[in-house]
Every structure is written in C-alpha cells, then in structure tokens.
N, C-alpha and C positions, 0 to 999 in steps of 0.2 A: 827749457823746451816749452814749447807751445803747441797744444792741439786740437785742434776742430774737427768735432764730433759731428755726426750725420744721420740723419733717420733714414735710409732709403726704402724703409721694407717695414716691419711690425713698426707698429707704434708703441715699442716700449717705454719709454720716459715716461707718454701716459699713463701705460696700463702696469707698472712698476715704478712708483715714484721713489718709493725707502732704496729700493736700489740703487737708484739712479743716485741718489742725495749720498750713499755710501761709495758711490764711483768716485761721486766729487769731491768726498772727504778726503777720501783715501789718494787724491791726484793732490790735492793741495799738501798733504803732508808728506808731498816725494816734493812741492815747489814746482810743481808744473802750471801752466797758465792755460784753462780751458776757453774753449771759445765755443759756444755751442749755436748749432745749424738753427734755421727760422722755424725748423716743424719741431724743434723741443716743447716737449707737454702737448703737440697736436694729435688729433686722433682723425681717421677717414676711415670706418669701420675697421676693416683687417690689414688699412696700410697709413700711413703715417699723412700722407695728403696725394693729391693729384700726381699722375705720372710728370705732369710739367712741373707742381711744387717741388715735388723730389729734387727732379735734376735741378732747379733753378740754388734750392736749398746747397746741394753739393758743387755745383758752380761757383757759389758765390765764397764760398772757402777756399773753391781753386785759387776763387783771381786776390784772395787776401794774402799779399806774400810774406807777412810774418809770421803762419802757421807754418809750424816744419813739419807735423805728422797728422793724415787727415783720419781718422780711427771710425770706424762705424760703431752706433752705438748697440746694436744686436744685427744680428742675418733674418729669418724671415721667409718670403719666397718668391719675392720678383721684384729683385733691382734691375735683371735683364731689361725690364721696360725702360730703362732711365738712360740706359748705354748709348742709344743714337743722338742724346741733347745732351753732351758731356763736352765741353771746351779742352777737347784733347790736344789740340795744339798748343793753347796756353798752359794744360797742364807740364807736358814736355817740355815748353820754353821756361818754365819756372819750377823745376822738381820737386815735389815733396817725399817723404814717408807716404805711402800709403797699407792701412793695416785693418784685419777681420778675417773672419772666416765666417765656415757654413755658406750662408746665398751671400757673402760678399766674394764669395770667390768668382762670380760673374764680372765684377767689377776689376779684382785684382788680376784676371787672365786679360780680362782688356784693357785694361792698365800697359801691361808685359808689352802688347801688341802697340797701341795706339803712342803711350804714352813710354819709350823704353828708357829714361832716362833720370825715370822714376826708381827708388826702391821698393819691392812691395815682399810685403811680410804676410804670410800665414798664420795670424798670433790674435792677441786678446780684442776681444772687443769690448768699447767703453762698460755697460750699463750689465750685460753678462759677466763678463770675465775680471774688470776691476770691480763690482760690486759685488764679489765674492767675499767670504768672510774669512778672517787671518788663522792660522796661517797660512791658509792655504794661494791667498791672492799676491803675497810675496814670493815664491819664485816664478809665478805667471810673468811677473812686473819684470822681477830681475832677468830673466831670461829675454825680454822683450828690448829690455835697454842695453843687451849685450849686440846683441845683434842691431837695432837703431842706430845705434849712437858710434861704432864701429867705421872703420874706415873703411871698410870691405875687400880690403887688399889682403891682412891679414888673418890668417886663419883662427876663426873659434871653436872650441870643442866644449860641447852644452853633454851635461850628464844627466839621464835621464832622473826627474820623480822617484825616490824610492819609493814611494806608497801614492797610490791615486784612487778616485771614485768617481763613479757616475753617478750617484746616487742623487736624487732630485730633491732633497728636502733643504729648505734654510733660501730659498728665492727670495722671499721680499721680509720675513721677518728670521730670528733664530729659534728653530726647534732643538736639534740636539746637534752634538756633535757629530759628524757624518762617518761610516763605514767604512775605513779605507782598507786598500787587497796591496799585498806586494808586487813589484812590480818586477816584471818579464817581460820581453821580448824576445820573439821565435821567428824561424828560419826556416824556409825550405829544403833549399837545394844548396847554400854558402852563405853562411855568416856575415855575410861584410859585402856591404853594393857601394861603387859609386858612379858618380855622374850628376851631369846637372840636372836638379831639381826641377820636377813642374807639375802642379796637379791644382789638388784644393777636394772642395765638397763632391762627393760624386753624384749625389742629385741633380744639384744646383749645375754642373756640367751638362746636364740633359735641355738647357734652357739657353746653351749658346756653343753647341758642341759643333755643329753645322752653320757659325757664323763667322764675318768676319773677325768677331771678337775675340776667337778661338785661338792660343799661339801653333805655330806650325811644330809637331814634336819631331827630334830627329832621333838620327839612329845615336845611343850612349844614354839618352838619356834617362832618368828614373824618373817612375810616376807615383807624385804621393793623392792618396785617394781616400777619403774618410767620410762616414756618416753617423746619425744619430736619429734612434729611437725609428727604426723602418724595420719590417718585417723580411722573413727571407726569402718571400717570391719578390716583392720589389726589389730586394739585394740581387738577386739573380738577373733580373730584368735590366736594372742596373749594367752590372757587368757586362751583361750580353749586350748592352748597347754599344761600351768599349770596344768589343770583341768586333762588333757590324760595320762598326766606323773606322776599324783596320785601326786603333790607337794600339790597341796590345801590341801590332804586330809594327810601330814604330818607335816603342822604347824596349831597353837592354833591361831593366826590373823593374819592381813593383814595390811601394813603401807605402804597405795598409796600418790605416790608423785604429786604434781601437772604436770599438763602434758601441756607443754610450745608451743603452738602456734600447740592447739589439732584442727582440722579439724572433727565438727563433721556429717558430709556429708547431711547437712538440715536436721537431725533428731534431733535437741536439744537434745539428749542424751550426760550426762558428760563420764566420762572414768566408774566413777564408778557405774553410772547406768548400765551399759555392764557387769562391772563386776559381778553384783549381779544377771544379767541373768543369766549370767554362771553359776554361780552357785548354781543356783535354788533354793532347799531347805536345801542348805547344811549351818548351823548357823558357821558360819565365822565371828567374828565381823574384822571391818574396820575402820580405823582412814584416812584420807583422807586431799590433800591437803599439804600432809608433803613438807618441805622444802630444801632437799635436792636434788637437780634434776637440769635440766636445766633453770631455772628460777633463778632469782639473788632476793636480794643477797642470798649465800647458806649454811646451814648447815653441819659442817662436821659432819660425822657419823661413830663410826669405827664399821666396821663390825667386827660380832662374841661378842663383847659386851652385858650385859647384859642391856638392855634397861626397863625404864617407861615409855611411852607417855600418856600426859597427855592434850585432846584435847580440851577440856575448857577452862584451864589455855595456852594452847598453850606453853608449855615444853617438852624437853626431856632429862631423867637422863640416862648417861651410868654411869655402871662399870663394872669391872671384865675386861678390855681389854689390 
C-alpha cells in the first residue's frame, strides 16, 4: 500500500514533529510506503500554506497514480477553502482511498459528490491517529485496513473498542498511561438502525452544508455526526442548524459519536440529551456513543455504505461500499 499524506488545514507536521516521526515509524513497520504532500514541515501561522498551496499540495497526489490511499495528515478548520481547485474529474477518472476525519470531512462529502467512484472512509488520520501510542493505535490501523483493502461487496462486521479515552495526554511525547472507561453504546427509541451511511464532523458541516459539495441525503438513510471538545450552546447551535436545513427531516436515524472532551457548561446535559431537545417531537431514533470520532481507539467507517448498527451487541456491518 502506498499513501499520500496531505496538510490541508493545521500545520501539524510542523508543530508536532515526534508525532509525525512516530506515524512514520509505525507506517513502515505495517510496510506501507509514505509519500508525503509539498507543505510537510510548512507552517502559514494557523494553516499549513496558501489556500492555492493547499489544493495544489493535494492535486498533485491526485494526479500520482501509484498512491492508492490519499490520508490527511490532521483536520483543523478550513479545507472548505480548497474544494473549488480540486481536479475532481481526474480524481474520479483515477480512484483512490480517500481517509480523515473532523475538518476533512469537508473534503470526504465532496469527495461522495464530485468524485463517486472514490472510496471514502471516516477513519484515522496520518499525524493524529497513527501517531498514537501502542496499543492503542493498533486497532485504529486494523480496523482501517479491514475496510480499505476489502472488496466492498462483502460484508464486514467491526466490534466495537472495549475500552476507549478521550483523554488528551501523551500528543507529542509519553506522559503516562491514559485513563480508559468501558465501553457502551446507547439507544433511544430501537437498538439496531440501518441504512446507508452519511455524515462526518458536525462542525466542519456548517462550512459546506449549503453547497454544492454537500451530498443530497435521501429518505433510509442514517446520519453519523460527531464532534470534539465544543461546548453545549455550540452543540445546540449545531444541531439546530441540521434541524433548519430540513437534514433531520431527510434521514430515517441518527449515529451520534462520542464527543471527546465535550464541555457541558454545568448543565449535566450529554450531547444527546441537546439533541432530542431539538428535536422535539420529531421520532428520530439515535444510536449513540458510536466510535468513530475523536476518541481512540477508532472505527473506520466508509461513508455511503450500507450500514447495521447494532447497539446492544456493540457492532457495526457495512456493505455495498
């Protein structure tokens, strides 16, 4: 496997070098072959280089057709800018892997859209997610290459993390071993949704919700929606943008991620208590807790998929992707 990694947003490489240098340890010792983007090690105060460096950076690994998987190296907060100079035609005519989360889910809905002939995955990112430290960045990995490397015909069923954390210690060097909680997933109104997959960050949604880059949702499908480290009038704010834009009211459920180092402003309110304000009395069932998001270790997810979840058993079956 071969992948080409991409700054589109923070300029972490710079500003996390140890990590970055344990992504690439930890890639070479699965035998994968890194290719890394032109803005590696660049810094533009709070983005990695010009809106044109960006896209030209991520273009030019489009049109490399020996990468199979193009991985961002972190999320950040505006790849949105990058979406209009994107060779979405040659991406299309030449498919890759494409994988991230958080603000790459800008990129991976217009991916869906522009480029459908793409796989796009809800899953690790380089410089975050494989610079994590063992063991916890071994089932991130394994879970990512079940779903990558998969034919998409057959069905997989990924079992959730027994133990996970949010906890933010151990980024660029080792402090201690981190906190883990056992692991639950909870349900509203039925245990078990399915339908095709479609969501991502729900911030990062607020930056191309009203654009062409947005996919059209229909009726069946499930929407998975996650965030990290926002407070609960922005979680509210949030939702209610869903709610305004009639999203709620074109998918059949809702697959909330756990929300990693959620602030709920002394109102003991969870994310999804907020959410079922919003929503009033609209029967939305919600599965809750899901594991792909910023909490380790993580689920890959490919979006557009035909998903099970199954929140008792704590599974989830894609296919069709």
């Amino acid at each position: 496997m071969k992948i080409g990694c991409f700054s589109s947003s923070t300029p972490i490489t710079a500003i996390s070098p140890q990590r970055f240098e344990r992504a690439q340890r930890f890639l070479n010792t699965q035998h994968v072959t890194l290719v890394t983007g032109a803005l590696t090690g660049q810094r533009d105060g709070y983005r990695s280089g010009t809106i044109n460096a960006r896209a030209a950076e991520l273009n030019a690994l489009i049109h490399d057709d020996s990468i199979d998987v193009l991985m961002a190296t972190i999320g950040g907060s505006n790849i949105n800018a990058i979406l209009p100079a994107i060779d979405w035609d040659y991406l299309n005519q030449h498919p890759k892997v494409v994988v991230g989360y958080s603000d790459v889910t800008a990129l991976l809905l217009a991916v869906q859209v522009k480029a459908p002939r793409c796989r796009v995955i809800y899953g690790p990112a380089l410089v975050a997610s494989l610079g994590e430290w063992a063991p916890l960045v071994a089932f991130t990995w394994q879970s990512f290459l079940s779903v990558a490397l998969a034919n998409g015909q057959s069905a997989i069923t990924v079992q959730a993390p027994a133990k996970w954390t949010d906890e933010a210690c151990n980024w660029e060097t080792f402090e201690r071993n981190k906190r883990m909680q056992t692991n639950t997933w909870g349900f509203t109104t039925q245990p078990t949704l399915s339908g095709r997959l479609m969501g991502g960050n729900l911030n990062t949604m607020a930056g191309v919700i009203a654009s062409p880059y947005f996919p059209q949702l229909q009726p069946g499908d499930i929407l998975l929606i996650e965030d990290a480290e926002k407070d609960a009038a922005t979680v509210e704010k949030n939702f209610m943008m869903l709610k305004l834009a009639g999203v709620l009211d074109s998918v059949s459920g809702v697959l909330l991620g756990k929300h990693a180092l959620f602030d709920d402003a002394g109102t003991k309110r969870r994310p999804v208590d907020i959410l079922l304000e919003v929503m009033g009395n609209q029967p939305l069932p919600i599965i809750y807790d899901y594991d792909s998001c910023h909490t380790v270790p993580m689920i890959s997810t490919p979006l557009g998929s035909y998903a099970t979840i199954d929140a008792r058993r704590q599974t989830i079956t894609f296919e069709q992707f």
